[in-house]
N, C-alpha and C positions, 0 to 999 in steps of 0.2 A: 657188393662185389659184382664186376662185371661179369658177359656170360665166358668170355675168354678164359676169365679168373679160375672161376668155378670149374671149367670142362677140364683146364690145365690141372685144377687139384684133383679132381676125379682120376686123372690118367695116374700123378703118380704119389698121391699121400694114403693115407691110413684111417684105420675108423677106432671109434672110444664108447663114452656113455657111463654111466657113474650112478651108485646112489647118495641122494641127499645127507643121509646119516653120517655119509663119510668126507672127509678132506680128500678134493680131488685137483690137488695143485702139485703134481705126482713125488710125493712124500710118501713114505713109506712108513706105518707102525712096526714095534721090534718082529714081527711075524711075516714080515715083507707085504702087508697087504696094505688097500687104502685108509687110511687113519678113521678111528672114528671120533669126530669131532667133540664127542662129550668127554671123551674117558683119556684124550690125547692134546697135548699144545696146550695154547693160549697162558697163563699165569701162572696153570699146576706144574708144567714142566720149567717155564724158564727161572722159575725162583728157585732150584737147583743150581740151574746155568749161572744164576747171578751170583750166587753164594762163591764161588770156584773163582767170580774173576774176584770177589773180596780180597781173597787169598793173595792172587796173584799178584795184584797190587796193590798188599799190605808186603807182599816180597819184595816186589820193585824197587818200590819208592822204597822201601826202609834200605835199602843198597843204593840206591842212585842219589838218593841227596845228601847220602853221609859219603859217598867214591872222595869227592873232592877233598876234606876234611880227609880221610885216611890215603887217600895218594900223598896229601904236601905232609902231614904230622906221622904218620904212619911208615910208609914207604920212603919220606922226604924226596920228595918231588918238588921243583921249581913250580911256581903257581900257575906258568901259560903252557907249559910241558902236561900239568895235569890238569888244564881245563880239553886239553887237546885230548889228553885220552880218557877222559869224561866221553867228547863229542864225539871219538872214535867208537866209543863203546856203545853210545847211544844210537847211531847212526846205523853199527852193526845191529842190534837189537830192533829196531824198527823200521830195519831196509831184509831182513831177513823173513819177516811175515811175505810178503812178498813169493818166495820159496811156500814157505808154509801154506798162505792160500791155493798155490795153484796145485800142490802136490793134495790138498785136500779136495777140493773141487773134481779134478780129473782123477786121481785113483786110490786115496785110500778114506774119503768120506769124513766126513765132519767130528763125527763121534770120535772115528779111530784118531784122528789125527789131536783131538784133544788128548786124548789119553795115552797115546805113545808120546806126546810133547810138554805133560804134563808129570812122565816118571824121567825124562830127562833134566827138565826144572830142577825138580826135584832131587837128581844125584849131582846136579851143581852148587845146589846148596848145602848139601853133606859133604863138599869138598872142602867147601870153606868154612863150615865146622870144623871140620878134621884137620884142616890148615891154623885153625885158629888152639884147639884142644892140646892137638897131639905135643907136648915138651919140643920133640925136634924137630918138630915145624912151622913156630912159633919164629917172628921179626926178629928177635932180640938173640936169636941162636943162628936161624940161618936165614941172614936177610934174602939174600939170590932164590933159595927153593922156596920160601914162604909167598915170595912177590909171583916165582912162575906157576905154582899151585894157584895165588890168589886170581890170577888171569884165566886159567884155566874154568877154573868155579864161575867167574862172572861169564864167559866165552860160551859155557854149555849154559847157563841161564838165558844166554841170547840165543840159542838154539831149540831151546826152549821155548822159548816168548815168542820163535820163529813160527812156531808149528798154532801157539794156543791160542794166541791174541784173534788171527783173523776167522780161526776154523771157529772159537766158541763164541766169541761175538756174532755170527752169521749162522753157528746154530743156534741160538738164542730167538734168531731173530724168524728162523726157517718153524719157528714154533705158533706162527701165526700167518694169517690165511691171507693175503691180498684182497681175494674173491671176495669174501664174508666183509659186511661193512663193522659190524661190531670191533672184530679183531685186525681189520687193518686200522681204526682209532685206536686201540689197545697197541699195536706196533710203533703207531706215534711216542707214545708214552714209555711205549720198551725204553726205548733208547735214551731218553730225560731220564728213567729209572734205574738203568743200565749205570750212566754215570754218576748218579748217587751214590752207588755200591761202590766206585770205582772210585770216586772221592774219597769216604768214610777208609775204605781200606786206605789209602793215600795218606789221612788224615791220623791215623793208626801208628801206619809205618812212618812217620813224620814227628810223630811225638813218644810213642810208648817206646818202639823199637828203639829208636835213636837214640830214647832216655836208657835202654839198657845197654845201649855200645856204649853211651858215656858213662855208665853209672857201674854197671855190673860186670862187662865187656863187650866185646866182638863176640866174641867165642858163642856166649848166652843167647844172643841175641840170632844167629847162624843159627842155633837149635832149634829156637821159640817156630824160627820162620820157616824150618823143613816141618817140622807139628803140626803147625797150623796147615800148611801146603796136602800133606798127608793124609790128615783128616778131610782136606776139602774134600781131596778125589776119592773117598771112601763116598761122601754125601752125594756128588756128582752122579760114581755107579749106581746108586742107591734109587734115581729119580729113570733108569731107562726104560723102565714100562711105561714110563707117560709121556716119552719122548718121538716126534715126528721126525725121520732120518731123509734124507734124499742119498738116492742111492750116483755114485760116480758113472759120469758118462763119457769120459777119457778126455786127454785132451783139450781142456776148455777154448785155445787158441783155434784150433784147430778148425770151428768153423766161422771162425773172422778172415781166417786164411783163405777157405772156400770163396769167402766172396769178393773178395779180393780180387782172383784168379778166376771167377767166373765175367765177373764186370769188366775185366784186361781183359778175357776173352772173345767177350761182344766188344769191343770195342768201336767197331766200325756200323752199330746198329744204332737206327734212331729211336729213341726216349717215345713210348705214345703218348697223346695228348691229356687220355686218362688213364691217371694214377690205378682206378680199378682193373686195368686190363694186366696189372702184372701179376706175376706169378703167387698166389696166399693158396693155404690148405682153408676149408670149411673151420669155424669154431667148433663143429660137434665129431669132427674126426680125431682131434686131440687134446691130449691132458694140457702141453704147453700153453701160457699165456701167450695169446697176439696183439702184434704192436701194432698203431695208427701208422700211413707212412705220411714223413714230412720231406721236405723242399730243400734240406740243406744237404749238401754235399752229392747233389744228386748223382756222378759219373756213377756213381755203386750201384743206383738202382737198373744199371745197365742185365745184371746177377739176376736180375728177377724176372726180362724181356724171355717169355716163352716163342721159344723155335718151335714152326713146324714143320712134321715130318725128320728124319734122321733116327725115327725110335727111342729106347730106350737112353740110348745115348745121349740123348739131350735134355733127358732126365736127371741126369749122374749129379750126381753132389758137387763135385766141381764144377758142374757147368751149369746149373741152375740152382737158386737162391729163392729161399720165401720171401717175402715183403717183410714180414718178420726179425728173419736171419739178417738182412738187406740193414734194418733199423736199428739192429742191435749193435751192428758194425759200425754206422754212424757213431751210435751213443758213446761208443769205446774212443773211436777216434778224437769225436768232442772233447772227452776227457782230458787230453793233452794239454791244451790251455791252460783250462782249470785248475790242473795237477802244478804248472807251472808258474801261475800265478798265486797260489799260497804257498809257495816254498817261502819268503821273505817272513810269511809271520812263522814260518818253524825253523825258523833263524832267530825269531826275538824270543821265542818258547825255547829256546836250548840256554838262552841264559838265567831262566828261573835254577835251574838244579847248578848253575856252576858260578857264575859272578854275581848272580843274588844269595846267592848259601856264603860264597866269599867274605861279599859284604859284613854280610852278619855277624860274618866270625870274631873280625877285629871293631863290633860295636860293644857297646855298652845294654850286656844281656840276661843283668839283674833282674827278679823279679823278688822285690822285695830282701832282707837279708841274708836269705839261707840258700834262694835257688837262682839256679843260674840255665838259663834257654839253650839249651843246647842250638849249635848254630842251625844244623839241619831241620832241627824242628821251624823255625822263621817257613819252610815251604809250607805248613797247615794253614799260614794267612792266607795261601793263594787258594786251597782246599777248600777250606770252609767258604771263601767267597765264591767258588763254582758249585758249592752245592745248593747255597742259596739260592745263585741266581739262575740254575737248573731248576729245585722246585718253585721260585717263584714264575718263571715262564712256563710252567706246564701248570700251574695249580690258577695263575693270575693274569698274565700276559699272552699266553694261546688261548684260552676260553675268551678272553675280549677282542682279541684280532679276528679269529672265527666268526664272532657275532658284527666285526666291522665290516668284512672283507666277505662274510659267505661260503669260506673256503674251510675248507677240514683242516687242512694244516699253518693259515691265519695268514702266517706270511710265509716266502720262499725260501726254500731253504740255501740258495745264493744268498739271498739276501740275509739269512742270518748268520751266513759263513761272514760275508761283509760287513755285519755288524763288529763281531768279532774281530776281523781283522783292525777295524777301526782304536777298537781298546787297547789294542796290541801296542801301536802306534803311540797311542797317548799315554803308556806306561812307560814307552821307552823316554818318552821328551819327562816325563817325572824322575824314573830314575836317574836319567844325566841333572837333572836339577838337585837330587838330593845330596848325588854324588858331590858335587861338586861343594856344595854348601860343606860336608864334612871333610874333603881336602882343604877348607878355607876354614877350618876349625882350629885353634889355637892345641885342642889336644884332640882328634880326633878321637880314640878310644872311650874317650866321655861321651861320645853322642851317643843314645838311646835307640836301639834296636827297632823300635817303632817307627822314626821316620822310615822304616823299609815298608810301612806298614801299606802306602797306597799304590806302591808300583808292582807286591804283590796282590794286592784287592784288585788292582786294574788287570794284572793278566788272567783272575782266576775269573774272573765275568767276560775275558775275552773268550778264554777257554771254551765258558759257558754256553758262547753264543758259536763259535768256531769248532772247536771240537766234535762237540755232539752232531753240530752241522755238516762237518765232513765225514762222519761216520754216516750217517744219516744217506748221506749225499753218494759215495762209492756203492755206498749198499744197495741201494733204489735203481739207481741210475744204469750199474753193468747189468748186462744180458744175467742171468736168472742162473744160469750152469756157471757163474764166475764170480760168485755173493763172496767165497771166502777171497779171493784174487782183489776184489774189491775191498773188502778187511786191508788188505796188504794195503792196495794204493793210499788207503787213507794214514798206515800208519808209516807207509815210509815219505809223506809231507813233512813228518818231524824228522825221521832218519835222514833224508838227503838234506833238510835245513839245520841238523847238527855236524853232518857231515861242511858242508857251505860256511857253516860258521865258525869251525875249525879255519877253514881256507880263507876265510877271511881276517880271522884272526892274523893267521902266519903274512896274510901280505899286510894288513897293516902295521905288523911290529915290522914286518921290511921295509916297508914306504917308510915310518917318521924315523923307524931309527937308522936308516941309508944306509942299509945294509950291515946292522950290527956295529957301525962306528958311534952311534952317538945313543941318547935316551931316547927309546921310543916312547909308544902308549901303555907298551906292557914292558913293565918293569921288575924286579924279581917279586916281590911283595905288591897291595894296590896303596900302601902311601905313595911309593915312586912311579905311579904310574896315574893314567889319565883314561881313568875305565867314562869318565862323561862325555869324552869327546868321542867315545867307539856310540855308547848307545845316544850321540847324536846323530852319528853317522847311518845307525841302526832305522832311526824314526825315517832320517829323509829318504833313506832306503824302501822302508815301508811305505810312505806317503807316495812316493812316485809310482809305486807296485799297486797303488792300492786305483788310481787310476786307472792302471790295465787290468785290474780285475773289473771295476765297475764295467769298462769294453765287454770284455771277454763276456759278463755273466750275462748282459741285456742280450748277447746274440744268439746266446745258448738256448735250445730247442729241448723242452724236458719229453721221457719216457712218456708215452700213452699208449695206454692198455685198453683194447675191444675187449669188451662184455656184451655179446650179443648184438645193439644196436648200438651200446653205448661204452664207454672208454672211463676208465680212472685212471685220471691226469694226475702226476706224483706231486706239480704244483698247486694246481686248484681243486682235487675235489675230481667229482663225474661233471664231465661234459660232454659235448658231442663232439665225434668225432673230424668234422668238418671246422670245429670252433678251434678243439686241439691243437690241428696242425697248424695253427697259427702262433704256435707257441715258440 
């Protein structure tokens, strides 16, 4: 740091220091103090966390891939009217994290926001027990109050999922140290192990559940799933003595906004020629991690240009910016692209739960003489192939990129998003293939449930390679006070491309059926209809998208973190800080 650097921090930052014993990445143990690292985090606390989202998505899934199946047989619903409000539901449920992260992050904390959004789950699932249970609120008595209770119950489940998905994923994740090299590879792995858990429940709710709505009920299967849900968040409470909290620091926008407004404020000031001379605090005055600064987007780094003279005042929060604060803003902004370039593959991930469950329904889903595959169950093909191919890149495929490439995390995690988005693509051009072979089938209902078998095996390894990737990737990548807010970002990829997929839907039954005069693509049932030519539509969609992604992701500049002389880079590993910025 330059001498400018340093005198500007002197005038107006703060001073720290810490012991070793403890976690000083300002986490908090339940007693408010610095964690200490033996008796706190790492694997003793998050296999609590993981147990919880077991739950959660053994809840989900066992509702969301039976929705369609009980809108058309159930509520009888037209089959593109309940794919629609499939993706509306979906859409709300994964655009609602969103809300959740930020409301966790800025004022009510990780924990709390788990466990106030975990007894709301939870009484939306006892509605639709109780919708299912009660004599007079049962379809077949009173179709009108059974359908607005049943909305209800799925509505507060999305409010639900609003608060839990990004607050306990990002505490899960807050259970491990950046700083420490052991437990930032251990964080690597979180996340591979994260969605194992998240599979298996999926994997669950996909077969056992769904074998009790079709076998036993609705009703049974509503109970099974507030149970289980109930018990989790007993085990959950059960683990807060070994849990590392970060306490809220308001407003998580609120200083992207600063620098915003301080950079519009210098405006008319020139850029110096070294990066060092702008405004950073010392590493040893503060708990926060600091960022490297890089090249892109520079007008921002204007927030950082220390004025002198004018006093205090040109200290103020809105008119000066750390190099840090400066970086983080970037990294947000960067975001944009990225966020808008994987909408297309959470447009082909919205048709696994609705026109691949479809599919299955009117296949041939014998399994020998006596049992019959429940349709919803068809989603465990996609399950089981993302759990595979989760442990096999963390157990087989990162250990060998590591040892190719040198780097802790093998390859990038763009580049593993676009791995995945690649599989995405290639499932949609298999599914229009299958389709269509079984509209060209003399009796369609004879074809065998298993040709569905590779266009879900193709999204559950896209999944594998995108999912965790984008999880991965919001998490890392947002400023440090917006981990749960980043939860959200990555889950509302699939809420805005359910949402999209909806709207695409509704214009393409406008476009081929010209305005409801003739046969469109979607027809009341999928014999009358032309579901191959949508997911062709789907791939070329994807393939064109997936160019502006490979754009997008070569120009993007990742997060680098100073450690004294030296930086952990979120794509490579420790480098220097001068090697960084060239990232």
């Amino acid at each position: 740091m330059g001498s400018l650097g340093l005198s500007a921090a002197e005038d107006c930052g703060g001073g720290g220091g810490g012991d070793e014993r403890r976690v000083h990445d300002s986490s908090v143990d339940h007693h408010g103090r610095p964690p200490l690292r033996s008796a706190t985090g790492s694997w003793k606390a998050a296999m609590f966390i993981i147990m919880i989202e077991f739950s959660e998505r053994l809840s989900y899934f066992g509702l969301a891939t039976s929705m369609m199946i009980y809108l058309t047989k159930v509520l009888h619903e037209e089959m593109k009217f309940a794919a629609k409000n499939v993706n509306y539901w979906t859409s709300v449920t994964t655009l609602m994290p969103l809300l959740g992260g930020f409301l966790a992050d800025g004022y009510l904390g990780r924990f709390s926001t788990v466990l106030y959004s975990t007894i709301i789950y939870l009484a939306g699932l006892m509605v639709l027990a109780i919708s299912q249970l009660a004599p007079r609120l049962k379809p077949d008595h009173n179709l009108h109050l059974h359908e607005t209770l049943f909305f209800v119950g799925i509505y507060l489940v999305s409010v639900g999922t609003g608060g839990h998905k990004p607050a306990l994923e990002s505490f899960g994740a807050d259970q491990f140290d950046d700083s420490h090299a052991t437990e930032r590879v251990q964080k690597m792995s979180y996340f591979n192990w994260w969605n194992c858990a998240l599979c298996l429940g999926v994997l669950l709710g996909v077969t056992i559940i769904v074998y009790l709505q079709e076998r036993v009920g609705w009703g049974a299967a509503d109970v099974v799933l507030a149970g289980v849900m109930a018990a989790s968040l007993v085990v959950f409470l059960a683990g807060w003595r070994f849990y590392r909290y970060r306490v809220p620091e308001g407003n998580p926008l609120t200083p992207l906004v600063r620098v915003v407004v301080a950079a519009a404020r210098k405006w008319h000031l020139e850029l110096p020629a070294d990066a060092n001379e702008l405004y950073e605090l010392k590493p040893q005055n503060i708990k926060k991690r600091l960022l490297c600064h890089t090249d892109q987007l520079r007008f921002l780094d204007k927030a950082a240009i220390v004025e002198h003279g004018g006093g205090e005042e040109r200290c103020g929060a809105w008119r000066l910016a750390t190099v840090t604060q400066v970086e983080e803003t970037k990294l947000a902004m960067a975001m944009v692209p990225i966020w808008v370039a994987t909408l297309p593959f959470g447009i082909t991930a919205a048709q696994v739960s609705t026109f691949f469950i479809k599919q299955g329904s009117v296949m041939d889903r014998h399994l020998g003489p006596h049992f019959v595959l429940p349709p919803a169950s068809t989603f465990a093909f996609a399950a089981i192939a993302m759990i595979i191919t989760v442990a096999i890149y963390d157990k087989v495929l990162e250990p060998y990129l590591q040892r190719l490439t040198g780097r802790d995390r093998g390859i990038s995690i763009l580049k593993r998003i676009g791995v995945g988005i690649a599989f995405a693509i290639v499932a949609m051009g298999v599914a229009a293939s299958v389709e269509r072979r079984r509209l060209r089938n003399p009796s369609p209902a004879d074809m065998s449930v298993f040709w569905l078998l590779p266009q879900f095996v193709l999204m559950g390894v896209g999944d594998g390679f995108a999912l965790v990737g984008l999880q991965e990737y919001f998490y890392d990548q947002v400023p440090d006070s917006m981990r749960s807010l980043g939860i959200g970002l990555y889950l509302s990829v699939i809420g805005a491309g359910s949402l999209l997929s909806s709207l695409v839907i509704t214009a393409v039954d406008h476009v081929t059926s010209h305005g409801g005069r003739t046969a469109g693509w979607f027809g009341k049932d999928l014999n009358s209809s032309r579901l191959d030519l949508y997911y062709w539509l789907l791939a070329c969609i994807g393939l064109v998208n997936l160019v502006f992604y490979m754009v997008v992701a070569t120009r993007y500049s990742y997060k680098t973190i100073k450690a004294a002389s030296r930086v952990v880079d979120d794509k490579a590993g420790d480098v220097e800080c001068a090697a960084a910025s060239g990232y």
